[in-house]
C-alpha positions as CSV (number, residue, x, y, z in Angstrom):
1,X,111.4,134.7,102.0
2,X,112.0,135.6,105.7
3,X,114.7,136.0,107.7
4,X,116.0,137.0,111.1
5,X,118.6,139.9,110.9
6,X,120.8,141.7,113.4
7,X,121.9,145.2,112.5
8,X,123.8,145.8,115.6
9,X,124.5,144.2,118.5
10,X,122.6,143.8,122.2
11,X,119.7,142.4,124.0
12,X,118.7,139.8,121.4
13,X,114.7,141.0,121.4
14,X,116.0,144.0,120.5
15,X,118.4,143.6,117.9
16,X,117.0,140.4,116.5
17,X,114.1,141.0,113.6
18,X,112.2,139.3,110.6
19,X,112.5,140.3,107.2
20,X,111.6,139.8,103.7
21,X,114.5,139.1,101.7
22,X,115.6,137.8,98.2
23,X,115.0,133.7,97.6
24,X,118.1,132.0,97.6
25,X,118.3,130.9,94.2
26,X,118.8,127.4,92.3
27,X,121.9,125.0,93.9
28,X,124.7,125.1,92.0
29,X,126.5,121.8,90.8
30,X,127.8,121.2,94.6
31,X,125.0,122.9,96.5
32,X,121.5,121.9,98.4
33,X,118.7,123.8,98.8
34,X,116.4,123.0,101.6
35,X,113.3,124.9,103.4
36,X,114.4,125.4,107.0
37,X,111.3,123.1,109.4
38,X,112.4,124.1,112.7
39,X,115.1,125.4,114.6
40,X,116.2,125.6,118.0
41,X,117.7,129.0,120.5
42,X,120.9,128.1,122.4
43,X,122.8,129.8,124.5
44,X,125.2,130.7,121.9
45,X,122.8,132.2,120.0
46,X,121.9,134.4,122.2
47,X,125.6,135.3,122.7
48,X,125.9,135.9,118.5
49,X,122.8,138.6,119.2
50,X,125.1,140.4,122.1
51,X,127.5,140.5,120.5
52,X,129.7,138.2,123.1
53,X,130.4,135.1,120.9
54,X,133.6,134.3,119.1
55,X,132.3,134.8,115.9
56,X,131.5,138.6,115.3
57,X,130.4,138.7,111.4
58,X,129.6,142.1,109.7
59,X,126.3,143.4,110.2
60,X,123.3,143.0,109.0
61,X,124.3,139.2,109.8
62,X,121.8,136.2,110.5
63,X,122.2,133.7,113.5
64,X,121.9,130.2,113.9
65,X,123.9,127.6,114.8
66,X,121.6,124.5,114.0
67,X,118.3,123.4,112.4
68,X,116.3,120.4,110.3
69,X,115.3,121.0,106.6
70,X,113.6,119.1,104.5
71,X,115.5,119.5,100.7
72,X,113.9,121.0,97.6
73,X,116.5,120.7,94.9
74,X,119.7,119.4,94.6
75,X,122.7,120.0,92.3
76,X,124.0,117.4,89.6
77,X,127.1,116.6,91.7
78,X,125.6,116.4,95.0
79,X,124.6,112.3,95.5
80,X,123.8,111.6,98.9
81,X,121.1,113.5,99.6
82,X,118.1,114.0,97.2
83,X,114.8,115.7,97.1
84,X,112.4,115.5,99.7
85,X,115.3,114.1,102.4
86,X,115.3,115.6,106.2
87,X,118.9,117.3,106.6
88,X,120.8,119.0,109.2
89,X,123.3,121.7,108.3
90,X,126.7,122.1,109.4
91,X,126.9,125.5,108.3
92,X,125.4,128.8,110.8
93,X,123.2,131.6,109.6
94,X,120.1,128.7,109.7
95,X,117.6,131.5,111.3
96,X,115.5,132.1,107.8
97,X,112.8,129.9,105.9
98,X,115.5,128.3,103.1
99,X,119.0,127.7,103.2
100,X,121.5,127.1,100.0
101,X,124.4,125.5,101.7
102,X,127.6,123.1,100.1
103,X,126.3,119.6,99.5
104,X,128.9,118.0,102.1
105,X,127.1,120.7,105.1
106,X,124.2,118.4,104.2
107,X,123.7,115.9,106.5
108,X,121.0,113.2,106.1
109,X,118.6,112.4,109.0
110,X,116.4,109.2,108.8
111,X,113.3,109.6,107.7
112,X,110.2,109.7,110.2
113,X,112.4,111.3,112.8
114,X,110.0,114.6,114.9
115,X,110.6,117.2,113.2
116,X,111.6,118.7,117.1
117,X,114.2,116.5,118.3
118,X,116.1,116.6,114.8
119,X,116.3,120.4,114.8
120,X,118.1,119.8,118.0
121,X,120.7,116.9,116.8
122,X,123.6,118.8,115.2
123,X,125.2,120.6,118.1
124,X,124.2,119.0,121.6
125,X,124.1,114.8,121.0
126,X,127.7,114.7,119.1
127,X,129.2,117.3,121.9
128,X,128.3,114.5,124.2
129,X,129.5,111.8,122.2
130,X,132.9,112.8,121.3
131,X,133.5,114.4,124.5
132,X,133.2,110.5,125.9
133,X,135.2,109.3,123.3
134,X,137.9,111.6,121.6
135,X,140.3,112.5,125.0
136,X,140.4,109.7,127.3
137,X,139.6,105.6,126.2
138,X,137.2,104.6,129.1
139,X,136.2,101.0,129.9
140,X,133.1,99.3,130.9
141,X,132.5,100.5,134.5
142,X,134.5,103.5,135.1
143,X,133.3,106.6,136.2
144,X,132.6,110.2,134.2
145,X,131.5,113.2,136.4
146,X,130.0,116.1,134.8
147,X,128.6,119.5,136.5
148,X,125.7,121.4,134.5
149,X,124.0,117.5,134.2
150,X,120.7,118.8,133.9
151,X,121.8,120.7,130.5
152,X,120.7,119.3,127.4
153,X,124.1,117.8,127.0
154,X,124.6,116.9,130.5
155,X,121.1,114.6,129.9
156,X,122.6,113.1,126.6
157,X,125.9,112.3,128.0
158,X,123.8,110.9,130.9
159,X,121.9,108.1,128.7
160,X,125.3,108.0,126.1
161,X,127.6,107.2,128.9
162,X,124.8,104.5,129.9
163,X,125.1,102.6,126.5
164,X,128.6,102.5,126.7
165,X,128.5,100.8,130.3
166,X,130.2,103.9,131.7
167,X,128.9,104.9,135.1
168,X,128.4,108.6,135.7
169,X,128.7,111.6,138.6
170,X,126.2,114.2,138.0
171,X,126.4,117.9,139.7
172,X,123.9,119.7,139.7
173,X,122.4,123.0,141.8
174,X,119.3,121.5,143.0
175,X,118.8,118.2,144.5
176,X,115.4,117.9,143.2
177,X,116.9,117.3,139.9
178,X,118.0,113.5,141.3
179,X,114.7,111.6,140.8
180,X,115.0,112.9,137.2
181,X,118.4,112.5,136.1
182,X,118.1,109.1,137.7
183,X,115.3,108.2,135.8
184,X,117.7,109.0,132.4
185,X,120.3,106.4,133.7
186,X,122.2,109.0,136.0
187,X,124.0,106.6,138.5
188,X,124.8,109.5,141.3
189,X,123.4,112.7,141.6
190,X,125.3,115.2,143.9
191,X,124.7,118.7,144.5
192,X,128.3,121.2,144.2
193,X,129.4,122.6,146.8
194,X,132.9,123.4,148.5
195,X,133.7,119.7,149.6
196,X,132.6,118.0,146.2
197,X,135.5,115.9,145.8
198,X,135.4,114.5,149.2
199,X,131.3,113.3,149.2
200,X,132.2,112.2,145.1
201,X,135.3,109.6,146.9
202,X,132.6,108.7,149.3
203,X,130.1,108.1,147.6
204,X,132.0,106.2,144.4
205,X,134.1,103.8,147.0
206,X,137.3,106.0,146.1
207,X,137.0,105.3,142.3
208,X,139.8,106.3,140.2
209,X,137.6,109.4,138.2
210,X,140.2,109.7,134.6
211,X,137.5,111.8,133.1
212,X,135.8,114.8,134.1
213,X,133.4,117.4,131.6
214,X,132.7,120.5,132.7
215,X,130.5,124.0,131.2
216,X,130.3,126.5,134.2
217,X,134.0,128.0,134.4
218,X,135.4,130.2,138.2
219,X,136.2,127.5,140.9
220,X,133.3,125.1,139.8
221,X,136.0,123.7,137.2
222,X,138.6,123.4,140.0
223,X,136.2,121.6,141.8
224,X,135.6,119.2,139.2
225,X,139.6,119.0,138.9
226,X,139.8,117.7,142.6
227,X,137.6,114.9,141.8
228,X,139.8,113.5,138.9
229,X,142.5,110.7,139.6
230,X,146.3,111.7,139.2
231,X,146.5,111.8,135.3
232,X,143.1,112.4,134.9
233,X,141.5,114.5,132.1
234,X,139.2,117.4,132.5
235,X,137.6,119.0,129.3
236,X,136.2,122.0,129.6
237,X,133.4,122.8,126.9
238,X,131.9,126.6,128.0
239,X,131.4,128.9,130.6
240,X,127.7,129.7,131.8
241,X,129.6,131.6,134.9
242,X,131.5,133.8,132.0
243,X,134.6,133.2,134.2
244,X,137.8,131.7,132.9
245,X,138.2,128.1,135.0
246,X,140.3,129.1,138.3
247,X,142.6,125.3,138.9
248,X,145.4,125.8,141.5
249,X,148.9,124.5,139.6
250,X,149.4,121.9,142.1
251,X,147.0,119.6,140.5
252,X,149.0,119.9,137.1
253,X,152.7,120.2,138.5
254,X,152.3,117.4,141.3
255,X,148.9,115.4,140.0
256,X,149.6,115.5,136.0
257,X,145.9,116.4,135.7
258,X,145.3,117.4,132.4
259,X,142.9,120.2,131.6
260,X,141.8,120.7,127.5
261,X,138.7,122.5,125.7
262,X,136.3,121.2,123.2
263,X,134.5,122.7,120.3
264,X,132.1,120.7,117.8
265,X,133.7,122.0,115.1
266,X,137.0,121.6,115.8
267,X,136.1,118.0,116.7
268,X,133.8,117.3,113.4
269,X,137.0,118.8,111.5
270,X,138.8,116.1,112.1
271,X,137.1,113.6,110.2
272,X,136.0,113.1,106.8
273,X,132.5,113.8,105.3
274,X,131.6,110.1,105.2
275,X,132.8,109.8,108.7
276,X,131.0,113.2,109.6
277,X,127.7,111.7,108.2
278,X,127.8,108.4,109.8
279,X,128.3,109.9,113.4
280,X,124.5,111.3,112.4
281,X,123.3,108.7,110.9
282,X,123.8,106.9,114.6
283,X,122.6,109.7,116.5
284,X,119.7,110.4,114.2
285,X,118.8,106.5,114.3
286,X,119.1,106.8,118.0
287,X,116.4,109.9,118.4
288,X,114.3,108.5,116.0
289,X,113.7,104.5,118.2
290,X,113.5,107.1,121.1
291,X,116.2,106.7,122.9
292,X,117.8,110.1,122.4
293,X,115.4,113.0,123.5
294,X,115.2,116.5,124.2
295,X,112.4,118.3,126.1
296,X,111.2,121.8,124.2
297,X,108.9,124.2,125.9
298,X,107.3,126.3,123.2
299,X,107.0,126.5,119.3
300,X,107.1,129.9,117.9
301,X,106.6,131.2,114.3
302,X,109.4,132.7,112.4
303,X,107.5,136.8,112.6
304,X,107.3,135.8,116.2
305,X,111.0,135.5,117.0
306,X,111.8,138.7,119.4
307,X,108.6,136.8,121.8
308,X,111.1,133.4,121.3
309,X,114.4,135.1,122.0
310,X,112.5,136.7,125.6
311,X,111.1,133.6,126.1
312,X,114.8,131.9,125.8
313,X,115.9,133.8,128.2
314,X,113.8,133.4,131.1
315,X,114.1,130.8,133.8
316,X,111.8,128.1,134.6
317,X,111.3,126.5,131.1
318,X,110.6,122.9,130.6
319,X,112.9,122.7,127.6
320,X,113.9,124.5,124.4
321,X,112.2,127.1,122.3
322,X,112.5,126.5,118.8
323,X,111.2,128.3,115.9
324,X,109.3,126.6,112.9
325,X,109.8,129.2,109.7
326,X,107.5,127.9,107.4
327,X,104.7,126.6,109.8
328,X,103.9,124.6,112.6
329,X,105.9,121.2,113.3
């Protein structure tokens, strides 16, 4: 079967290639086996290839954070998946054309769901969920501000926020972005800029802002801070700017604002399996009537991934590349 391997790390379509190695075997009594469909490049991946993520494994190593499978066999204990079932795996190393993973990092998606959006659902629609949910207990008609809004997750947490009645600020670099974002559910679209906080309390009638979610890092998250009421919560989920987020100590000493970090994992950890599966099984039924969606850009075959990793990294996309191992989805 193929596989993408790193040998060392660096520019990702150099390091990254596809190679032929062993099958992965029959499942064991606790185990699934499932042939990878489709899977998506994020940012972190691209990070595993250079070498810059927080997980550095020993080399050869294989990337890949999420995908959807489809499930050949199953073992004898393993009872709520079976053959034939779309899955998502909570496990990494997904960039290959099968996967033998523990039955509980088996996750069942419903069935009918594109094959695209589900290779997409394990990392970015539960970041935006629980991020809404786990740190501060917002009400019908408050306000969440974001920055990076035109992300995949900024766009999710856009149209989740919605659902939940929840109104939502949404910076952004380039006003063009408005008609778009608005078009998602986005309430008010601002672009950043050094007097942020001040055209946010205009433009939100001085609205008491207890929740704040922000990816760039540097000043932008202090600029986020200043638009959070006193006891407000900022969380802080990456850094596209590579900087640590600069916040001056007067808004934690005198304002009690409260700044925290969020990772999936540490988030899906948590809570049990059956808890695990039926946050999927909402946000899979939720891509699947269409009201979850991600765009994607391009489609490339497995022997084709240093063209997809290039292609990743250049601007001006209309969505995600993803990767279909075992043909076209």
């Amino acid at each position: 079967m193929k596989q993408v391997l790193i040998d060392r790390y660096g520019t990702p379509w150099d390091v990254a290639r596809c190679a032929d190695v062993p099958d992965v075997g029959e499942p064991a009594a606790d185990e699934v086996v499932f042939d990878v469909l489709a899977f998506p490049i994020n940012p972190a991946d691209m990070w595993f290839c250079k070498g810059s993520y927080r997980l550095k494994p020993p080399l050869p190593a294989t990337p890949g954070a999420e995908c959807v499978g489809r499930v050949t066999s199953v073992g004898s204990a393993v009872t709520h998946v079976k053959k034939g079932d779309l899955v998502i795996n909570l496990q990494r190393e997904n960039w290959a054309q099968k996967r033998r993973v523990k039955g509980d990092d088996a996750i069942p998606l419903p069935a009918g769901i594109d094959l695209r959006q589900a290779a997409m659902v394990r990392i970015n629609p539960p970041t935006a969920q629980l991020m809404l949910q786990d740190f501060v207990d917002l009400k019908p008609g408050e306000w969440v501000i974001q920055n990076v809004a035109n992300s995949a997750v900024g766009r999710l947490l856009i149209v989740l926020a919605k659902q939940r009645g929840l109104r939502t600020v949404n910076v952004v670099r380039r006003p063009e972005l408005e008609a778009e974002l608005k078009a998602l559910g986005a309430d008010l679209v601002v672009v950043d800029g050094s007097d942020l906080a001040a055209r946010v309390a205009k433009a939100t009638d001085e609205a008491g802002i207890r929740l704040g979610v922000e990816a760039i890092g540097g000043a932008a998250t202090g600029r986020i801070v200043e638009c959070i009421a006193t006891e407000g919560t900022v969380v802080h989920y990456g850094s596209m700017s590579g900087e640590d987020p600069e916040v001056t100590r007067s808004n934690f000493i005198y304002r009690g604002i409260k700044l925290t970090g969020f990772m999936l994992g540490r988030g899906l950890a948590k809570r049990s399996p059956e808890k695990i599966r039926d946050i999927y099984a909402d946000l899979g039924g939720q891509v699947l009537a269409g009201k979850l969606h991600a765009p994607v850009d391009t489609v490339y075959p497995i022997e084709k991934i240093k063209e997809a990793l290039a292609h990743a990294d250049r601007g001006g996309r209309n969505g995600k590349i993803l990767v279909a191992p075992n043909g076209p989805v």
